[in-house]
N, C-alpha and C positions, 0 to 999 in steps of 0.2 A: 512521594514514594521514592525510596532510594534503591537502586537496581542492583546492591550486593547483595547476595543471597539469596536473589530470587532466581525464577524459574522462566525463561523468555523463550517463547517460540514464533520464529520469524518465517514465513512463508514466501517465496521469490526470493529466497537467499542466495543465489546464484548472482549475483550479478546485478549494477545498480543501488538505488537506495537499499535495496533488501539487505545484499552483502553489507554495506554502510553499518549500516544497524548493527547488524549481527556484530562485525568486529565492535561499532562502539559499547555496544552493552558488555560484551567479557572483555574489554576493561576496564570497565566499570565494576566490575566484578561480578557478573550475573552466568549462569546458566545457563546457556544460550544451547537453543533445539533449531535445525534450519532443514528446510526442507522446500525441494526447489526440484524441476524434472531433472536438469542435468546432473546426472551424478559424480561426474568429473572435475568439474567448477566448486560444486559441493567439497569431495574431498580435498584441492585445494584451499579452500578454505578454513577447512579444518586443521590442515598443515600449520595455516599462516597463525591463526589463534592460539592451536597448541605451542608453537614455537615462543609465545610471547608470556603463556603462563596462563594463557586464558582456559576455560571449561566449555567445552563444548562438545554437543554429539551432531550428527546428520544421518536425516532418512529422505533419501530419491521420495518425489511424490506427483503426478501431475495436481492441480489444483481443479481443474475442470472433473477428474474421479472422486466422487466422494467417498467412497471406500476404502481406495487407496489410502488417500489425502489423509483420513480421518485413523487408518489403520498407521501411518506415520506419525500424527503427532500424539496419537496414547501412546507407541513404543518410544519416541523422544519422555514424553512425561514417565513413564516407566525404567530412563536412566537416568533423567533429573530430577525426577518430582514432580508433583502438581504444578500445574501452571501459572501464574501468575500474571503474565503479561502475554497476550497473543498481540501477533502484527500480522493482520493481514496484505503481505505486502504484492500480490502475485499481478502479473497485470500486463496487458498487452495493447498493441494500438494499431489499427489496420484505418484506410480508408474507407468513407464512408457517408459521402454525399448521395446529391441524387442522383449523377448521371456520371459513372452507372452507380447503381445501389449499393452494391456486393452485400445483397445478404445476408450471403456465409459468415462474410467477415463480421458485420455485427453481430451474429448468433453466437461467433467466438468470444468475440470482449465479452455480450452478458455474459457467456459461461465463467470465462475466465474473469475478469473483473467485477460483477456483482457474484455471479454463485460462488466464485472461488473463495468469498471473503466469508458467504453464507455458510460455506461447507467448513469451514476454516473454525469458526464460532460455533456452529453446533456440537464442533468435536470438542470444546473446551467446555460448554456451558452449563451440563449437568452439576462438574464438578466445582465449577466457580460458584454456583447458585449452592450448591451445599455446605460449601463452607464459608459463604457470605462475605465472599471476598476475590479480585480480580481484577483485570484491566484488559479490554476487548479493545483493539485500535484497528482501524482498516487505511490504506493509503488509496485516497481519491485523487482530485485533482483541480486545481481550479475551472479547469474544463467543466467543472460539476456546475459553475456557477451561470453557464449562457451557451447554448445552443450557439455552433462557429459552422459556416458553411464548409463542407469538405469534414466535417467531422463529425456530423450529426450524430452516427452512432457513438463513438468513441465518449462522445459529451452525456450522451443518455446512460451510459455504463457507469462511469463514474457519477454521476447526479440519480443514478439509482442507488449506490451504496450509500452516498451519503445521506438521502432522507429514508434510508432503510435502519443507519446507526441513530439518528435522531429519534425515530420508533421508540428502538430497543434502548436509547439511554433515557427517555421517559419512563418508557416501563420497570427498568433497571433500578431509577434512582433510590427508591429507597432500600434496594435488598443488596448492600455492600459491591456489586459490579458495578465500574464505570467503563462507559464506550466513548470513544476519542474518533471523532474524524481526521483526518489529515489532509492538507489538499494545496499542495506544492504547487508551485509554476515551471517554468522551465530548468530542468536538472540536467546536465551535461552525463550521459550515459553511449553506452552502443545503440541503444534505441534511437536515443536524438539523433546522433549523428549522422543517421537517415534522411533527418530535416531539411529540405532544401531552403525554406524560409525562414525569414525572422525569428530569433527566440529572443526577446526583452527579458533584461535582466536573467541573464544563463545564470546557474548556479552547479558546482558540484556535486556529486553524491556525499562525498565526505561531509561537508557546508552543510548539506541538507539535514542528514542523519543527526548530526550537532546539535540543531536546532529543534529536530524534534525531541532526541532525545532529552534536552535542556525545557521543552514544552511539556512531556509527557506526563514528571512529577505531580504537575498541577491539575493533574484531571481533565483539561478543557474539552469542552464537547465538541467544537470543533477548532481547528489550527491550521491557519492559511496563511503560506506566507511566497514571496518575501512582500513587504510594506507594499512598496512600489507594484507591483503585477497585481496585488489584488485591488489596490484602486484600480487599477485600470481594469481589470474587469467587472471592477462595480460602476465605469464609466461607459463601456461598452452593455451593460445591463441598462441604460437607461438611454442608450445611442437609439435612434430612428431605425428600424431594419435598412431602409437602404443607403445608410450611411455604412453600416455593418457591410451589406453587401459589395460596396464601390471601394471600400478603402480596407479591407481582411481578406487576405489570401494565405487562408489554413488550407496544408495537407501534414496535419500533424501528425510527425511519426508517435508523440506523445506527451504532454506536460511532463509528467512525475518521472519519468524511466523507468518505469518499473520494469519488471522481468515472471516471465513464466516459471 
């Protein structure tokens, strides 16, 4: 799928992978709908695209309101078009071990990281399913792939959306919608930089964006990268729990970076 001329609506556009995206899709030539709570960062954004020739609109939204949420991206679709490409990009990372629990803080990731990506899909899917055509993407994290001490909930949020797109790209496949996981490792954002520990293999937002965008043509149902983090998290998937325990010290401000 080639992203000129189409209709892309990126959610956590503020800031992070999201912004990422958004710039790399209008210049790619695409569309581009962003919507993100901060409204300031947003029009920003807008500046910087339009300055370059790019198309773009933006609508303030939280992702945790579905009403809002959903009343934003039918007004994006209503100056661009039908949608074509949804990112669910919106996403947050609190602590979230067991001592103490905080959990407020995980009732926020579900909100914002699984429903925000739920809320995000609903508003597009009547109209994807009618015209038998579409591409439904969520940004998860490799966090999705192993439960990390100190993160427990943060891990369940994202390994919620991602066997939530698995679902819906089964049931999808044959009716013209494809749904794409995504599920980054470490992304150098303002979120990260909260991190007091270890990030292996740091990468970019720009890097990031690159790469999915360069992934997204091909449909895959899910996209994890870089090479290196995701072995090691399919080695740490088969590590002894207290191997886990003695030698991983997560208080991840967040894999992906993403943004509210």
């Amino acid at each position: 799928m080639s992203f000129a001329g189409k209709t892309a609506v990126v959610t956590g556009a503020s800031s992070g992978i999201g912004r990422a995206l958004a710039v790399g899709l209008a210049k790619q030539g695409a569309r581009v709908g962003a919507t993100a709570r901060r409204a300031d960062l947003l029009a920003d954004l807008v500046r910087e695209v339009r300055a370059t020739g790019g198309t773009i609109e933006a609508a303030p939204a939280d992702a945790t309101d579905q009403k809002a949420l959903t009343a934003a991206i039918h007004e994006l679709a209503g100056k661009l078009g039908p949608v074509d490409l949804l990112i669910a990009n919106a996403g947050v990372a609190l602590p979230s071990g067991a001592d103490p629990m905080n959990v407020p803080g995980v009732e926020e990731m579900m909100r914002v990281n699984f429903l925000g990506a739920v809320y995000a899909f609903e508003a597009v899917m009547a109209s994807m399913l009618a015209r038998g055509s579409g591409h439904l993407v969520a940004i998860s994290s490799l966090a999705a792939f192993k439960g990390l001490p100190g993160s427990a909930g943060y891990c369940a949020s994202k390994a919620a959306i991602k066997t939530y797109c698995e679902g819906l790209r089964i049931e999808l496949s044959a009716r013209g919608v494809a749904v794409t996981c995504v599920c980054p490792g470490f992304i150098d954002t303002p979120m990260t930089k909260q991190n007091k520990d270890p990030m292996p293999f740091l990468m970019s937002a720009d890097a990031a964006a690159e790469r999915i965008l360069r992934a997204l043509p091909g449909r895959p149902g899910v996209y994890s990268f870089p090479k290196a983090m995701r072995i090691l998290m399919g080695l740490a998937r088969a590590a002894p729990d207290r191997f886990i325990a003695k030698r991983v010290k997560v208080r991840v401000a967040s894999t992906d970076g993403s943004s509210k």
